[in-house]
N, C-alpha and C positions, 0 to 999 in steps of 0.2 A: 689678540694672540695669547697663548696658554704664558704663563710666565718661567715656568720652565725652560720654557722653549726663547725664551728670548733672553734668559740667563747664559744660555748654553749660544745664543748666537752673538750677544754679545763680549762674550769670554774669547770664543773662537777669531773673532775679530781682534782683538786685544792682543792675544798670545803671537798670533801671525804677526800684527804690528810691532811689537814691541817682544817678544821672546816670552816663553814662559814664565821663566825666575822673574821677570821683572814687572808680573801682573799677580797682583793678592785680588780676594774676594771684592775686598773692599774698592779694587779700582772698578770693578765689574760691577758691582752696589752703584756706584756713581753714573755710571755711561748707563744705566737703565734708571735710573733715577730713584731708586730702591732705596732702603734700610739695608746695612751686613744683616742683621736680624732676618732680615727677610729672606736674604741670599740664603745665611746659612740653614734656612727653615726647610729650604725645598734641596739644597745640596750643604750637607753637616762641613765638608771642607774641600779643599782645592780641586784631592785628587777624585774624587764623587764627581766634579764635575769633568772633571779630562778623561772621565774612564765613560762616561754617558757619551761625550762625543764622540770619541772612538768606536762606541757601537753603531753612532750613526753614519762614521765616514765607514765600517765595514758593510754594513748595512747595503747603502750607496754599491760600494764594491761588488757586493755579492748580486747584486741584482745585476750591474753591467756584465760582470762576468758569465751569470746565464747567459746573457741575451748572444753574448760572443761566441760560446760553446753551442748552443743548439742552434746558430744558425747554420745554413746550409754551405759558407766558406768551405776549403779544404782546414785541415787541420795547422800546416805552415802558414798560410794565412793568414787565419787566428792567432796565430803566435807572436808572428811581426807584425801584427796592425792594433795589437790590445794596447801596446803605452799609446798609443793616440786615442782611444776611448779612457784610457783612465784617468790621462794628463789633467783634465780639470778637475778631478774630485781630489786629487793629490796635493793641484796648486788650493783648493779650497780649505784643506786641512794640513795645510805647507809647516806646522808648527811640528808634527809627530812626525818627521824627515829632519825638518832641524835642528832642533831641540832634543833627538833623539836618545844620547848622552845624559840630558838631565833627566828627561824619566828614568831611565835605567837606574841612573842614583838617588833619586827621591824621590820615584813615585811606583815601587814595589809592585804592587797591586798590578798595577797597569801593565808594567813592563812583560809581568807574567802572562799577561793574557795578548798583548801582544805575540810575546816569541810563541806561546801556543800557536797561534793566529799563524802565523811564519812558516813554523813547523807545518805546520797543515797544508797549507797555499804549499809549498816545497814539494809535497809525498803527492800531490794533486800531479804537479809539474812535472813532477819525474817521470809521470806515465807518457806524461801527454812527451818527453824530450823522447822516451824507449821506444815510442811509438813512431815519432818523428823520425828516430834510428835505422823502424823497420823496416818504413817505407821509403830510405835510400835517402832522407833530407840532411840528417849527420850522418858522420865517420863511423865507420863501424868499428873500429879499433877501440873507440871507447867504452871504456867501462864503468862500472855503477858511479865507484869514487871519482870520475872524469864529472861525470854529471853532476855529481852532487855539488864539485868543487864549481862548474858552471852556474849553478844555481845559486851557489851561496857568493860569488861574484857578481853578477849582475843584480842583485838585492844589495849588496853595498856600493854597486856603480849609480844607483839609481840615487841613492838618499844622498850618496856625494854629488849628483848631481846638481839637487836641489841646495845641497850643504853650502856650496860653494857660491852660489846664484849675489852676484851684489844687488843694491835697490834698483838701479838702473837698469840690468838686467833684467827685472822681474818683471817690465813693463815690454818687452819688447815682444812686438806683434810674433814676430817666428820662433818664438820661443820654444811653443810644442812641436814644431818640426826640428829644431837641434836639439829636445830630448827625446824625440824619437829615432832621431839617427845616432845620436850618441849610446842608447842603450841595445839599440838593436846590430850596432857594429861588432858588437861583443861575439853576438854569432859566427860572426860571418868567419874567421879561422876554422870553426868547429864544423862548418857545412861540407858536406860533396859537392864536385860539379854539379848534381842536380839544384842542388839547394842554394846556391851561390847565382845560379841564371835563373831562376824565379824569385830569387832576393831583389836581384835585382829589376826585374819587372813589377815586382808589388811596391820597391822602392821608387 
């Protein structure tokens, strides 16, 4: 296996178990049996390697996210059934939901490309929520700032979801069915009659 690659899978391992702050190069050096020398050879410091992973849990993302959009689903569909295709890539890289906070304050770089990353996924959403609007799924009463405030809610319903999660909790089988109904309930005030009785049949 590339050593890169086993740097970044061991870090990711680590950071999940134990929190970010509480994992240096040097523990990461150790669980692959490495030199730091060596770590720092192929990633100079922490945030090199937490910014490589992130491109790989987007990565991940962007590809389930096609396969979502261009199938032949309605567009509601797609909408309530995506946190259950993403639920495992999320629990895989469970450390950028919780740890979320500490990037933000020391790891700059990252953060940035993150909230671009945010921002984008967002303007993506919007269409796909205006469209939803069009075709009788939401309230028509709403408006852009209605949306936007939906959107930027359920992106922090989500990471509290995970934020909150004890160890015990993390192991339990129905896990990704109570974060699928917990984040997709979010909707359901905002739906028409339509959209509220084929909520409920896809749920």
């Amino acid at each position: 296996m590339d050593t890169k690659l086993k740097i970044k899978q061991a870090a990711l391992k680590l950071f999940n178990q134990h929190g970010l702050m509480n994992v240096t190069l040097r523990d990461v050096a150790a669980d692959v049996s490495r030199s730091y020398g060596n770590i720092t050879y192929h990633f100079k410091n922490k945030e090199m390697v937490i910014e490589s992973i992130y491109n790989d849990m987007i990565q991940e993302l962007s590809l389930i996210n096609k396969d979502i959009m261009e199938s032949d689903e309605p567009l509601f569909t797609k909408i309530i059934t995506a946190p259950n295709h993403t639920f495992d890539i999320t629990m895989n890289y469970l450390f950028f939901y919780v740890d979320y906070v500490e990037i933000r304050r020391n790891f700059m770089k990252v953060f940035k490309k993150i909230d671009a990353n945010n921002k984008s996924r967002m303007e993506s959403w919007k269409h796909s929520l205006i469209e939803l609007q069009r075709q009788n799924y939401i309230r028509s009463e709403l408006d852009e700032s209605d949306l936007f405030y939906l959107m930027e809610l359920s992106g922090a319903m989500r990471t509290f979801f995970f934020l909150k999660l004890s160890k015990e909790e993390l192991g339990q089988r129905d896990l990704k069915n109570k974060y699928v109904e917990y984040t997709n309930k979010l909707f359901y005030p905002y739906l028409t009659e339509r959209g509220r009785r084929e909520y409920k049949e896809i749920k």
